[in-house]
C-alpha positions in Angstrom: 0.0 0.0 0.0 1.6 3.4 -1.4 0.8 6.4 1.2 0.1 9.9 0.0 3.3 11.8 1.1 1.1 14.6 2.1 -0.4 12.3 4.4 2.9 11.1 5.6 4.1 15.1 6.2 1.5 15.9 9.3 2.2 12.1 10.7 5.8 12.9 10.8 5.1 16.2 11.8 2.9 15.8 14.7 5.3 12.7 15.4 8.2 15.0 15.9 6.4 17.6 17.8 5.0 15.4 20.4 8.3 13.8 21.3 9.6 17.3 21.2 7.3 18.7 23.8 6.9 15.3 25.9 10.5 15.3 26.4 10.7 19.2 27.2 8.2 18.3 29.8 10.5 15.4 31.2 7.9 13.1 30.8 8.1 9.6 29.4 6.0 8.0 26.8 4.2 6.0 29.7 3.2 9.1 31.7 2.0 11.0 28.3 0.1 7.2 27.5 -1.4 7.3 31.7 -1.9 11.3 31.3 -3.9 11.2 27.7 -5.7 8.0 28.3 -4.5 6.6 25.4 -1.8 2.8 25.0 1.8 3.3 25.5 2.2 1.5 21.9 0.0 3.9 20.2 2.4 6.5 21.3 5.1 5.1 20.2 3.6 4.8 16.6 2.7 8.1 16.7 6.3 9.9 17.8 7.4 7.8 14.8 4.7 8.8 12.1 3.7 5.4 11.6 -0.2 6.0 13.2 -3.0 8.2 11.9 -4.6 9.5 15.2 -8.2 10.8 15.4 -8.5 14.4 16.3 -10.0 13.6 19.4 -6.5 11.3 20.7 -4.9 14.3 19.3 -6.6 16.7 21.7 -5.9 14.6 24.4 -2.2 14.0 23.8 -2.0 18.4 23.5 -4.3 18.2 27.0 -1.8 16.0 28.6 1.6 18.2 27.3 -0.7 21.8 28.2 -0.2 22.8 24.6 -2.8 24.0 22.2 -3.6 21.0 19.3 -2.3 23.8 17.0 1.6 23.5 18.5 0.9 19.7 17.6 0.5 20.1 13.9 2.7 23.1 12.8 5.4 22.6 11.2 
C-alpha cells in the first residue's frame, strides 16, 4: 500500500512535535500514555509517524503536554 506523502508530512510532523514537547516536559511515553488515556504502543507509533490519530487522541495528547492542538500540527 503506497501512502500519500502529504499524508505522511502531518504524521511525521505531529510525530516529531510530540516527542519534542513530551520530552521538554520530562515526561516519558508511559506518563503521556497514563496522562492522555491513550496505550503506550500507540504513542510510540505516533512519535514515529507510523499511526494516523483521530483528532480527538490528538486533543488529548496536546491536554496532557498543556499545549494547544495547534503546537501539535505546525510545522
Amino acid at each position: 500500500m503506497v501512502l500519500d506523502p502529504a499524508m505522511q508530512d502531518w504524521r511525521a510532523v505531529l510525530g516529531r512535535n510530540v516527542r519534542k514537547i513530551r520530552q521538554q516536559r520530562r515526561m516519558t511515553q508511559e506518563k503521556l500514555a497514563f496522562e492522555s488515556e491513550i496505550d503506550l504502543t500507540y504513542i510510540g507509533g505516533i512519535e514515529r509517524g507510523k499511526r494516523n490519530p483521530s483528532l480527538l487522541v490528538m486533543a488529548r495528547i496536546a491536554e496532557a503536554l498543556s499545549v494547544p492542538l495547534t503546537k501539535l500540527l505546525s510545522d
